[in-house]
C-alpha positions as a Markdown table, in Angstrom:
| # | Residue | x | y | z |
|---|---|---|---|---|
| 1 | Unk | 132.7 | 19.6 | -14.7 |
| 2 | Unk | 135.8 | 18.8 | -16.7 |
| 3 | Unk | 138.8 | 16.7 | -15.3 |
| 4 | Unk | 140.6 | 19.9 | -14.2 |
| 5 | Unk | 137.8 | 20.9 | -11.9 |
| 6 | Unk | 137.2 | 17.2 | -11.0 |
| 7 | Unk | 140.6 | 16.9 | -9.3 |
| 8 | Unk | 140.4 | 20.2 | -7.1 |
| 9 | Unk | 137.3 | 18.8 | -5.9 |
| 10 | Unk | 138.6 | 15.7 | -5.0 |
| 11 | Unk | 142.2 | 17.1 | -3.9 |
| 12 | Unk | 139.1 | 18.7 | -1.4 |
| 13 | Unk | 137.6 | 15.9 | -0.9 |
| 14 | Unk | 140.3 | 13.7 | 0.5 |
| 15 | Unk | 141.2 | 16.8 | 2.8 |
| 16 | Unk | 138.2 | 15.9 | 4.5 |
| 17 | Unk | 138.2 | 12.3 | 4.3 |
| 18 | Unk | 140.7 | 11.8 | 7.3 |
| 19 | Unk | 140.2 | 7.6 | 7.3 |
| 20 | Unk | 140.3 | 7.6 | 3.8 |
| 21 | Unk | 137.2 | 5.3 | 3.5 |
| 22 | Unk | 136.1 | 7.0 | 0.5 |
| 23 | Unk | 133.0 | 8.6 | 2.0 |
| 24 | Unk | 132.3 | 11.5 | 4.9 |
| 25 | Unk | 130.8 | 10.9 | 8.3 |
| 26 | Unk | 129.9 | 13.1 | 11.1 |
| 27 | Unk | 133.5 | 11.8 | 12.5 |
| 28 | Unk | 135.4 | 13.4 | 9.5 |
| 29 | Unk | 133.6 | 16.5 | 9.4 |
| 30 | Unk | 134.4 | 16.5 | 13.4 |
| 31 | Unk | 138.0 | 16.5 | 12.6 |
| 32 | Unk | 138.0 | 19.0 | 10.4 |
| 33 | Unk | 135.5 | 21.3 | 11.4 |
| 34 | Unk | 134.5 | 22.7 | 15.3 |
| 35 | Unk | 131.1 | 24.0 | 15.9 |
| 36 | Unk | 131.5 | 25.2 | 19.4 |
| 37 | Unk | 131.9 | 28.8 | 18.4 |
| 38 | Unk | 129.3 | 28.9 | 15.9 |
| 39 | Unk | 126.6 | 31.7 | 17.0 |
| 40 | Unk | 123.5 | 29.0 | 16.6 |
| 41 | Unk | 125.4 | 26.6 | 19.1 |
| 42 | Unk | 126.5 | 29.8 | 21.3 |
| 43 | Unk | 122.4 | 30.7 | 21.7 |
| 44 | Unk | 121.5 | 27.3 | 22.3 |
| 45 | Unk | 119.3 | 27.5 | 19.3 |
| 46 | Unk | 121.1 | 24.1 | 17.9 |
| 47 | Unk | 123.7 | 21.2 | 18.6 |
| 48 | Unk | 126.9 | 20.8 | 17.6 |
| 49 | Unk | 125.8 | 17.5 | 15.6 |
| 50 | Unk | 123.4 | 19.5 | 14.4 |
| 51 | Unk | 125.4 | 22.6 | 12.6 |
| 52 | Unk | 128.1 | 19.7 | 11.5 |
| 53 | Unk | 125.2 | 17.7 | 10.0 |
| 54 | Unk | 123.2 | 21.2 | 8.0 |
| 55 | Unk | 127.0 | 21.3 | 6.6 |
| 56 | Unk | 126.5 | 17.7 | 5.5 |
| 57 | Unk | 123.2 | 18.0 | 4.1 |
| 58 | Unk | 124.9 | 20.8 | 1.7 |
| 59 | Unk | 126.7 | 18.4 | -0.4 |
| 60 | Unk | 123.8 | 15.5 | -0.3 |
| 61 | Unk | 121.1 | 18.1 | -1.2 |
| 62 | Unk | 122.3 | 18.8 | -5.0 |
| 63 | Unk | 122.7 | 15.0 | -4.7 |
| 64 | Unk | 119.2 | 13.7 | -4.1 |
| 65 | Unk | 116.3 | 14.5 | -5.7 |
| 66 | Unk | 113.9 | 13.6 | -2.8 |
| 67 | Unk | 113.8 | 15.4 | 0.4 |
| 68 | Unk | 114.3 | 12.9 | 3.1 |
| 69 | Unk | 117.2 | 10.6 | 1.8 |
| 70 | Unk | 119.8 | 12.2 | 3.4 |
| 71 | Unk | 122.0 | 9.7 | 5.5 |
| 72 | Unk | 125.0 | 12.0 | 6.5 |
| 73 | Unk | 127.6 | 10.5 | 4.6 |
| 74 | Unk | 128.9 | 12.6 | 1.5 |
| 75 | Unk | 130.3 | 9.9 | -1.1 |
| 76 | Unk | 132.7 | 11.3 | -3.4 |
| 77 | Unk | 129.6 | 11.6 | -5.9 |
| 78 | Unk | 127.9 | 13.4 | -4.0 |
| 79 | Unk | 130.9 | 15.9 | -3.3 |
| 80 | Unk | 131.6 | 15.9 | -6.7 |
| 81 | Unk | 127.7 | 16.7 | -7.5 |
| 82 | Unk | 128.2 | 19.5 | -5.0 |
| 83 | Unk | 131.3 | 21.3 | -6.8 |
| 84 | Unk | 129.5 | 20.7 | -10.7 |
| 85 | Unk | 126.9 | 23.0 | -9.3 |
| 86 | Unk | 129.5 | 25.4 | -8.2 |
| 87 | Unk | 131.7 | 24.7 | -11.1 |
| 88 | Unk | 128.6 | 25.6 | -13.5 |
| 89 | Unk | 128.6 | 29.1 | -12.1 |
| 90 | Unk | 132.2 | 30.0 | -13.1 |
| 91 | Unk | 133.5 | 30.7 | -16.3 |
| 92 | Unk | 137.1 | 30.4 | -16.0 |
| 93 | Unk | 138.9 | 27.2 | -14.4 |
| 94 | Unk | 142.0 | 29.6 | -12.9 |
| 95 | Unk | 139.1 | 31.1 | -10.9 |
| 96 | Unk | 138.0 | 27.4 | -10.0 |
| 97 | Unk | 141.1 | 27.0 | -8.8 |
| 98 | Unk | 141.8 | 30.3 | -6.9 |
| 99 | Unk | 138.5 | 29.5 | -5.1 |
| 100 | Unk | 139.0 | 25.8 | -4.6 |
| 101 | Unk | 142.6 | 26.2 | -3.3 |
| 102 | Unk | 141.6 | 29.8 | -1.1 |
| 103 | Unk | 138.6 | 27.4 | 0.7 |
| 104 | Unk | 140.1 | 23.8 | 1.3 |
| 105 | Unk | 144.4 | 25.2 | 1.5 |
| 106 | Unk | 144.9 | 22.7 | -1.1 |
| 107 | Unk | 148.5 | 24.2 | -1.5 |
| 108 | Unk | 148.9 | 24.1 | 2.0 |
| 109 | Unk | 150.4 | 27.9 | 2.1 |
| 110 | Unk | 148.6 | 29.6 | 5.6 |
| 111 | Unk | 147.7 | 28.3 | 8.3 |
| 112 | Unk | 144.2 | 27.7 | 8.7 |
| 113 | Unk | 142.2 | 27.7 | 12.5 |
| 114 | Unk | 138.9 | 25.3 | 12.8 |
| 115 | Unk | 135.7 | 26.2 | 11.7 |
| 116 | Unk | 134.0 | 29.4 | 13.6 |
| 117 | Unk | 137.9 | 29.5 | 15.3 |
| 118 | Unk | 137.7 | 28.0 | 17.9 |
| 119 | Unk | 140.0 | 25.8 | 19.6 |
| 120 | Unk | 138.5 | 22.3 | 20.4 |
């Protein structure tokens, strides 16, 4: 991923980070995100925790080689891992940016709700 890509990524990445300690736990991805309404939760199938953390395991997945090492906290490697396996996929870094900027608001133009929309 070149530096242009890099920064969206991490522009994303310290959306997310809301105590700016460098890495993502369950309590960032709480702040950000609400699970309540999403359809899994709704049934009873699954947890809260437990939708917040598959959303976790997303970014430490392209991370890890082994299956078991996850710990739930996305470092900014990890994140970054993430996004060069998206970046890969795209030819043109104006499309990068369309898509990074229309997913995390990184230009802060609308008005986003919470995850699944609802209100916590």
């Amino acid at each position: 991923m070149n530096d242009f890509r890099k920064n969206f990524a991490l522009k994303a990445f310290a959306i997310m980070d809301a105590d700016s300690s460098g890495s993502l736990t369950l309590s960032d991805i709480k702040g950000k995100y609400n699970a309540k309404k999403h359809p899994k939760v709704i049934s009873g199938e699954k947890t809260e925790d437990e939708i917040l953390y598959e959303f976790m395991d997303t970014f430490e997945a392209h991370h890890h080689e082994c299956a078991g090492t996850a710990d739930h906290i996305i470092t900014k490697d990890e994140w970054c891992a993430y996004y060069n396996n998206v970046s890969m996929s795209i030819d043109d870094d104006a499309y990068f940016e369309l898509m990074m900027t229309n997913a995390w608001n990184l230009n802060g133009a609308k008005v986003t709700k919470k995850g699944w929309g609802g209100a916590i």
